[in-house]
C-alpha positions as CSV (number, residue, x, y, z in Angstrom):
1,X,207.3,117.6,91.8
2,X,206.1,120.7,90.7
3,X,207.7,119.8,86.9
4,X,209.1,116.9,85.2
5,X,211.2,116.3,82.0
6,X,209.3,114.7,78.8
7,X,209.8,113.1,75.5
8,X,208.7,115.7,73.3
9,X,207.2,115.3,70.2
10,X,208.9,117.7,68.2
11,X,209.5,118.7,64.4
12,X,212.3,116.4,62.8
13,X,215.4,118.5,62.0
14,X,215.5,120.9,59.4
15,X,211.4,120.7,59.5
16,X,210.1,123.6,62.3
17,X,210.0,125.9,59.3
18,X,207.5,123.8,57.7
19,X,205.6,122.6,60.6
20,X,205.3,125.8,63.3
21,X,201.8,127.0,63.1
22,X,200.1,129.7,65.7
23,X,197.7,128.3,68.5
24,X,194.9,127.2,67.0
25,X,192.6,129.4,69.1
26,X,194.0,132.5,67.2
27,X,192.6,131.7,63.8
28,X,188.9,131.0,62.6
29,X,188.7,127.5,59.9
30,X,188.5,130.0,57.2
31,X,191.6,131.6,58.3
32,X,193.8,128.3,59.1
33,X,192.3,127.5,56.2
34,X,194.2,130.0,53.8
35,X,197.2,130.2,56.1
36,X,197.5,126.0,55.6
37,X,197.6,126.2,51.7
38,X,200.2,124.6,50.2
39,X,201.7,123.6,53.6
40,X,201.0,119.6,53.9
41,X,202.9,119.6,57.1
42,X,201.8,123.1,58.7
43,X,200.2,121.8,62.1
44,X,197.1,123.4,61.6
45,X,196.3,120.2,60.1
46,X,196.6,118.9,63.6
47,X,195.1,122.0,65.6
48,X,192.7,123.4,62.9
49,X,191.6,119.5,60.9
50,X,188.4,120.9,59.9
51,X,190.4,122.3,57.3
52,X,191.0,119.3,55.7
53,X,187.3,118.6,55.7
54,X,184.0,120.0,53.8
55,X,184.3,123.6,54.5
56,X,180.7,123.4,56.5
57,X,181.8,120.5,58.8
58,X,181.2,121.9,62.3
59,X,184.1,122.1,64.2
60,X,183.3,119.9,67.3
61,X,181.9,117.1,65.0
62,X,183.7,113.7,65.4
63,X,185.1,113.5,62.7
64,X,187.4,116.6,62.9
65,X,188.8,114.6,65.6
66,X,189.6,111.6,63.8
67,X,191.2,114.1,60.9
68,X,193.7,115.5,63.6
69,X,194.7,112.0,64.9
70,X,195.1,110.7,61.0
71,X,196.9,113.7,60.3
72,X,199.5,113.8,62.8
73,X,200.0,109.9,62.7
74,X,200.8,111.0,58.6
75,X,203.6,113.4,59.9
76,X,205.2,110.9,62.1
77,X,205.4,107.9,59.6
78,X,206.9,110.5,57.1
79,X,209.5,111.3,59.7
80,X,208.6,115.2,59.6
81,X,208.0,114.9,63.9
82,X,210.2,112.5,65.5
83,X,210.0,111.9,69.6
84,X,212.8,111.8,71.2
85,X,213.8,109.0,73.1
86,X,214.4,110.0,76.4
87,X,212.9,112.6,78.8
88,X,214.2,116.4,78.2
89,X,214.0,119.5,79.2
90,X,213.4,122.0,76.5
91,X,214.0,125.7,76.6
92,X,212.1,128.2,73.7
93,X,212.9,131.7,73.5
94,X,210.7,133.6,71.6
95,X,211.4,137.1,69.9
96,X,209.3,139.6,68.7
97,X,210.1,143.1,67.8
98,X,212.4,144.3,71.0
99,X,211.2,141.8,73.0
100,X,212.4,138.6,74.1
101,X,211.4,135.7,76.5
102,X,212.8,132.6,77.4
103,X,211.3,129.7,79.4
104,X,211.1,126.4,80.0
105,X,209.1,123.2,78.1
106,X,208.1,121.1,80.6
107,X,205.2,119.2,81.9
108,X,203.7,120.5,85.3
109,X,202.0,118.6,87.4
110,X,197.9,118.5,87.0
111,X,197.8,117.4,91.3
112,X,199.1,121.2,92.1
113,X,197.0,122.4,89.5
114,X,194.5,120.8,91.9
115,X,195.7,122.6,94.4
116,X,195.8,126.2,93.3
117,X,199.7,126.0,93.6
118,X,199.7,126.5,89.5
119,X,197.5,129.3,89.8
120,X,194.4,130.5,87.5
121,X,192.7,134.2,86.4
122,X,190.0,133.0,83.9
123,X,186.9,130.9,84.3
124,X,186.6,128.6,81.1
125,X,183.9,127.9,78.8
126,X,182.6,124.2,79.0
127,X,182.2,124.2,74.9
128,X,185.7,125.2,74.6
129,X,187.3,122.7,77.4
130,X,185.2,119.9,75.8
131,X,186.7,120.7,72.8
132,X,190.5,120.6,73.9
133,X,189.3,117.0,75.9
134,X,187.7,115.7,72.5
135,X,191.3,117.0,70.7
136,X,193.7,115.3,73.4
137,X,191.5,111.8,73.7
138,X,191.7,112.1,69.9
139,X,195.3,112.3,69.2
140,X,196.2,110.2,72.9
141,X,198.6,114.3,72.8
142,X,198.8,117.6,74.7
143,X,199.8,119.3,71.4
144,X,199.2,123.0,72.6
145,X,201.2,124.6,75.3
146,X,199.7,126.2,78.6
147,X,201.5,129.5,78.6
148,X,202.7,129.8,82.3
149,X,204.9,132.8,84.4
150,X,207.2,132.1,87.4
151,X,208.2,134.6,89.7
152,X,211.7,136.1,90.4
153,X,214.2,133.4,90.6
154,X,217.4,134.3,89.5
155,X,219.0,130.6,89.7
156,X,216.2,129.6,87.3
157,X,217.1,133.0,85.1
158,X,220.8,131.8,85.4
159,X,220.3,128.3,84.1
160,X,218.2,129.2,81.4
161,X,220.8,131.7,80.0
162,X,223.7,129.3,80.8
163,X,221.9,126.5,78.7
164,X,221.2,129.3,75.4
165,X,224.9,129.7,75.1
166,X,225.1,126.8,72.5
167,X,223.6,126.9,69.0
168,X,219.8,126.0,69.6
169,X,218.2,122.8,67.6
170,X,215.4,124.8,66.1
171,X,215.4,128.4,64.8
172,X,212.7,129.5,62.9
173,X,211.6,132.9,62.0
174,X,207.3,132.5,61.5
175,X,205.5,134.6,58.9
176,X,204.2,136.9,61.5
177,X,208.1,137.8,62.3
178,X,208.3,136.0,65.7
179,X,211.0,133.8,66.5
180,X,210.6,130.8,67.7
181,X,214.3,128.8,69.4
182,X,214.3,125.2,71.2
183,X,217.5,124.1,73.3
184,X,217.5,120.2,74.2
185,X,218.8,119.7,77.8
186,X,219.9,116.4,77.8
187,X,222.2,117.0,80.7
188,X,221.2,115.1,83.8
189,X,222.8,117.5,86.5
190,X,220.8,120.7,84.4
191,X,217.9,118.4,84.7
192,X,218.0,118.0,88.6
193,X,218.8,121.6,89.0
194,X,215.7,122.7,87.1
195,X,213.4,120.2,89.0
196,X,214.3,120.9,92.5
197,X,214.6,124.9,91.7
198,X,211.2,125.2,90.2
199,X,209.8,123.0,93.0
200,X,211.0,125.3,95.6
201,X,208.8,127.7,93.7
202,X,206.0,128.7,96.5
203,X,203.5,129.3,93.2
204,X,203.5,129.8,89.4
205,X,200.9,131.5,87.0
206,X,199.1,130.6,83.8
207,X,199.3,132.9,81.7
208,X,197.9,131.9,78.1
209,X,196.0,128.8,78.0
210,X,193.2,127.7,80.7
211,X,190.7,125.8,78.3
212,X,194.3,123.3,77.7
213,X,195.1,123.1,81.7
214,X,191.5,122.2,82.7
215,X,190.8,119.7,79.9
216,X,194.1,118.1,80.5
217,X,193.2,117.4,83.9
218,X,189.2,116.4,83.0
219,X,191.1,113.7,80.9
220,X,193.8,112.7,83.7
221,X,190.3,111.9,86.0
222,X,189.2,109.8,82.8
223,X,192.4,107.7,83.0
224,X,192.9,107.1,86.6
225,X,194.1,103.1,86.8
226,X,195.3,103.3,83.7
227,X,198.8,102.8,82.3
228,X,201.1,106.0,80.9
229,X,201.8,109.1,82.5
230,X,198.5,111.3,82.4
231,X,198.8,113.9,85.7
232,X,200.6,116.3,84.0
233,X,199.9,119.2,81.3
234,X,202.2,120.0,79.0
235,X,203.6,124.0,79.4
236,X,206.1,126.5,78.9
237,X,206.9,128.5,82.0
238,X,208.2,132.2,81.8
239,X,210.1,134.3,83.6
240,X,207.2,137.1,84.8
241,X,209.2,139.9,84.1
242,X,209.9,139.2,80.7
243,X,206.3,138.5,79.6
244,X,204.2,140.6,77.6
245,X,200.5,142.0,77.9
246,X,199.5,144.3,75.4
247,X,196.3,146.2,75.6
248,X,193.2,144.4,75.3
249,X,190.9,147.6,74.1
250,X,187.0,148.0,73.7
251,X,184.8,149.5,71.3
252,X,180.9,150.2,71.7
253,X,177.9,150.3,68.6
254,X,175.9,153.4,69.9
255,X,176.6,155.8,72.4
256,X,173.5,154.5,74.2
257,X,170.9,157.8,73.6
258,X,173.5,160.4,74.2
259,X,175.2,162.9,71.5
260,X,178.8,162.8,71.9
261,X,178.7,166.6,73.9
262,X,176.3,164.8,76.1
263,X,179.3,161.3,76.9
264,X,181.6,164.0,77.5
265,X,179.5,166.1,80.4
266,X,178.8,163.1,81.8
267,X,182.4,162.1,81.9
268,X,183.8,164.9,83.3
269,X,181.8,164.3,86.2
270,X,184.4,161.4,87.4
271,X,186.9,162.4,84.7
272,X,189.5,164.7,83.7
273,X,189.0,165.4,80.1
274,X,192.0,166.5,77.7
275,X,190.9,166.5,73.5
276,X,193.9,165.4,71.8
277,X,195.4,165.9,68.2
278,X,196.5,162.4,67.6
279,X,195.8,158.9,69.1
280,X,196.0,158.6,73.0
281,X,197.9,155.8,74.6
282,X,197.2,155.6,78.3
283,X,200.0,155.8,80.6
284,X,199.0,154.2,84.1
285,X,196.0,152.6,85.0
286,X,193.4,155.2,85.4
287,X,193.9,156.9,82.0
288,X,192.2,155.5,78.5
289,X,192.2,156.9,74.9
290,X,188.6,157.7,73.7
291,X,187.9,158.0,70.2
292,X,184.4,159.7,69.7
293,X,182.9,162.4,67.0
294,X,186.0,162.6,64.9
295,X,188.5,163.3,67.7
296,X,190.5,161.7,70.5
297,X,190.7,162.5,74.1
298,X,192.5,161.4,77.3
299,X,190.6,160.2,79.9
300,X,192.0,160.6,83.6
301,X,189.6,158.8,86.8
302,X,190.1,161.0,90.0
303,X,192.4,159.8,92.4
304,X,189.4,158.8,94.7
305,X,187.8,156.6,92.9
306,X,190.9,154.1,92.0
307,X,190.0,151.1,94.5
308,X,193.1,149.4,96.1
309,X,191.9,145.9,95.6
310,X,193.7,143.4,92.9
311,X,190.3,143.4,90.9
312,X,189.2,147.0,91.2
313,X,192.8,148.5,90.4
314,X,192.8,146.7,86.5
315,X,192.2,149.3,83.9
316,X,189.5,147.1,82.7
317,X,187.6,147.4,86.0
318,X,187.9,150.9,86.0
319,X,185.8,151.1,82.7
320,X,183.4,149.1,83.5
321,X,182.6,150.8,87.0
322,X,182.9,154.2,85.7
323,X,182.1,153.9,81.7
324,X,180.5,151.0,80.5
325,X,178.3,149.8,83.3
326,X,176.9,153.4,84.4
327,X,176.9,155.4,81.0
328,X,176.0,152.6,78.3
329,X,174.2,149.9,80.5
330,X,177.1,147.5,79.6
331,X,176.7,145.3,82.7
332,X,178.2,141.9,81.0
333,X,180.9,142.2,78.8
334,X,180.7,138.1,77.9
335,X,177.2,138.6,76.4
336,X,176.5,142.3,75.2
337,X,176.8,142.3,71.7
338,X,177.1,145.9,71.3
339,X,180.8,145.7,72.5
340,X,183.4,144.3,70.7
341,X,187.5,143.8,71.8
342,X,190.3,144.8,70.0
343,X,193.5,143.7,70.7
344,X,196.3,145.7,71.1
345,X,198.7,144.1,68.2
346,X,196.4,146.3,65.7
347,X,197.2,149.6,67.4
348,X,195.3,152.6,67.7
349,X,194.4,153.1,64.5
350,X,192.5,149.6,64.7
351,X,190.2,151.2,67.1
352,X,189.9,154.4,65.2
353,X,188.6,152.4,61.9
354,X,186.6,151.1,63.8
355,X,184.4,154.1,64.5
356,X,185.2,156.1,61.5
357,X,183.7,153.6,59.8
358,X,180.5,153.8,61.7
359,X,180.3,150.4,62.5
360,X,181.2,151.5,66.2
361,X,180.4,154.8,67.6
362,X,183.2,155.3,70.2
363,X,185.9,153.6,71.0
364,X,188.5,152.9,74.5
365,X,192.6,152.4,74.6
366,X,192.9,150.8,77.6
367,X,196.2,151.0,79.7
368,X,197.8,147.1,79.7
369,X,197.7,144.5,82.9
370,X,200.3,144.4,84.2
371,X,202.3,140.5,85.4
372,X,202.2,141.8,88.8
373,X,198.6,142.6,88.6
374,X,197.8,139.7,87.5
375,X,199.8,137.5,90.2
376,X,198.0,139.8,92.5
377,X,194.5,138.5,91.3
378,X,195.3,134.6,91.0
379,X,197.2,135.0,95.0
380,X,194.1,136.3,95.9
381,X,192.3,133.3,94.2
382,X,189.8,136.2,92.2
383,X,189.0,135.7,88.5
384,X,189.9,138.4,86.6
385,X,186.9,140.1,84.2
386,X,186.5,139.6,80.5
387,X,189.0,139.9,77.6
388,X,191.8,141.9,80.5
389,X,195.2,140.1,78.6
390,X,196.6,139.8,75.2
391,X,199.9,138.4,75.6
392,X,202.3,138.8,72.5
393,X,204.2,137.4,71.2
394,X,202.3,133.4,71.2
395,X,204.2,130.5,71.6
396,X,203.8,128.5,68.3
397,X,201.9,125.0,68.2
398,X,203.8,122.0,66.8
399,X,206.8,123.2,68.4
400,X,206.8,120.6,71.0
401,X,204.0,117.7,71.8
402,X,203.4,115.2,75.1
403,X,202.8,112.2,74.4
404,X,200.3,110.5,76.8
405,X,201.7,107.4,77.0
């Protein structure tokens, strides 16, 4: 099956407050580090253990490993996460702002990741998957969600909104103002409903979370023969239409030999060029923001030039094609340290700091990804380029946990 109920780790009752933490790929050590204080039970002591260690203890070393299984075998005997003692479904709705999403806790199954029938955008870095392989191994848990989308299926959408009706078990508000809602579904008819609709599913989508999928599947290959339930990664699986992708901007250190009079004649070449009194949000794909020489400007890419392809169409391609490749030499976006990303949670005015400053000389507002574009790109098995998503709001680690036994 395409899903299967678990027994979740989860925060005891009356304890998500105290243990909800964000994914621990959105914070540096220093950072957990200050968030954690004076939070023994925050699970950044489980996602983040370095910071319970020397503050110049390398991350990967062994020992941070140990720390994180120690740690959460601490929370368990204290009775601040409890398993529960049969398998579940879980739903968690987050809200943020206007916005609200609810999906499904399940585990999916790591044979259609195989497959391509859970579908993938991003290539992964081996120092990062080794890293979620060494944390799993380590605490014998999945402990971090994949963030996954499922396309339209109103009988899913209707079961999900049947099952929020009752009060939920957690409901905690987390310092960055999202809130984070479980539902148990302990009802065995709800159960087989949800299974058998989500395995009629022809495909569904990760979203948020590729370095968790693959290393949950490098560790299932570990354990073939071996007793427990292994094949399957732990995720939360939303509706596509309600997700959220902000946008995922750029900024650039020099203006690569050219006066700013000079990037702007060279635009207009492939460019409508419109200066602008305040900060410019782009409204479709072929439009970006550009911050340079004390004022903004909207950028608009002729008609003609807009490929029809999955990957060509994404406002990040467009820049690189027609900006950033061409104009500043920017040919890889992984490695070029004179380009830096800015996600789109810290606005406009993020990126105009940013070059009023003069650490960066000019700076891009991108137009967001769109779910459907994305779809697009994993359907037609590409790989979409560098730093395209930033999905808000994030689902919260510590929430809930599989067990790999």
């Amino acid at each position: 099956m395409l899903i299967q109920p678990f027994r979740a780790l989860r925060p005891a009752p009356g304890r998500a407050t105290e243990v909800l933490a964000p994914p621990y790929d959105v914070l540096s050590s220093a950072e957990a580090r200050e968030r954690a204080k004076g939070k023994p039970w925050s699970f950044l002591h489980i996602s983040k253990p370095e910071i319970d260690l020397d503050p110049g203890t390398d991350p990967y070393d062994r020992a941070v490993y140990a720390k994180a299984a120690e740690n959460l075998n601490r929370m368990v005997a204290a009775g601040v996460m409890m398993r529960d003692a049969r398998p579940r479904y879980y739903i968690y709705r987050l809200t943020w702002r206007d916005r609200v999403q609810t999906g499904l806790a399940a585990i999916a199954s790591i044979a259609d990741y195989e497959t391509n029938r859970i579908r993938k955008h991003e290539l992964t870095a081996p120092v990062k998957e080794d890293d979620r392989v060494c944390q799993i191994e380590a605490v014998n848990a999945q402990t971090g969600p994949v963030m996954i989308a499922y396309p339209s299926a109103p009988v899913i959408d209707n079961i999900l909104a049947a099952a929020t009706t009752q009060s939920p078990a957690v409901d905690a508000t987390a310092d960055d103002g999202v809130r984070h809602q479980l539902w148990v579904i302990e009802d065995e008819a709800t159960i087989a409903m949800l299974t058998r609709a989500f395995d009629a599913l022809p495909a569904i989508y990760i979203a948020d979370g590729h370095h968790r999928s693959a290393a949950a599947a490098r560790v299932a290959k570990s354990r073939i023969g071996k007793n427990g339930a292994h094949d399957q990664f732990l995720a939360v699986i939303f509706p596509h239409h309600q997700m959220t992708i902000l946008d995922y901007n750029r900024v650039v250190r020099d203006l690569n030999g050219r006066s700013a009079e000079e990037l702007l004649a060279e635009l207009r070449k492939n460019f409508s060029v419109e200066s602008s009194d305040r900060p410019v949000r782009p409204g479709k794909s072929a439009e970006f923001g550009m911050f340079a020489g004390g004022r903004w400007y909207k950028l608009t890419l002729r008609p003609e030039l807009v490929p029809a392809d999955p990957i060509g169409r994404l406002p990040v391609t467009l820049l690189a094609r027609n900006v950033l490749e061409p104009l500043f030499g920017i040919k890889d976006q992984r490695t070029d340290k004179r380009i830096d990303f800015v996600g789109g949670a810290r606005g406009l005015g993020g990126l105009e700091k940013r070059v009023a400053s003069g650490e960066m000389a000019v700076a891009f507002a991108l137009y967001p990804t769109q779910m459907t574009d994305l779809m697009a790109v994993a359907d037609a098995g590409e790989i979409m380029p560098p730093k395209s998503t930033w999905f808000e709001p994030k689902l919260a680690d510590g929430m809930v946990n599989h067990v790999l036994d």
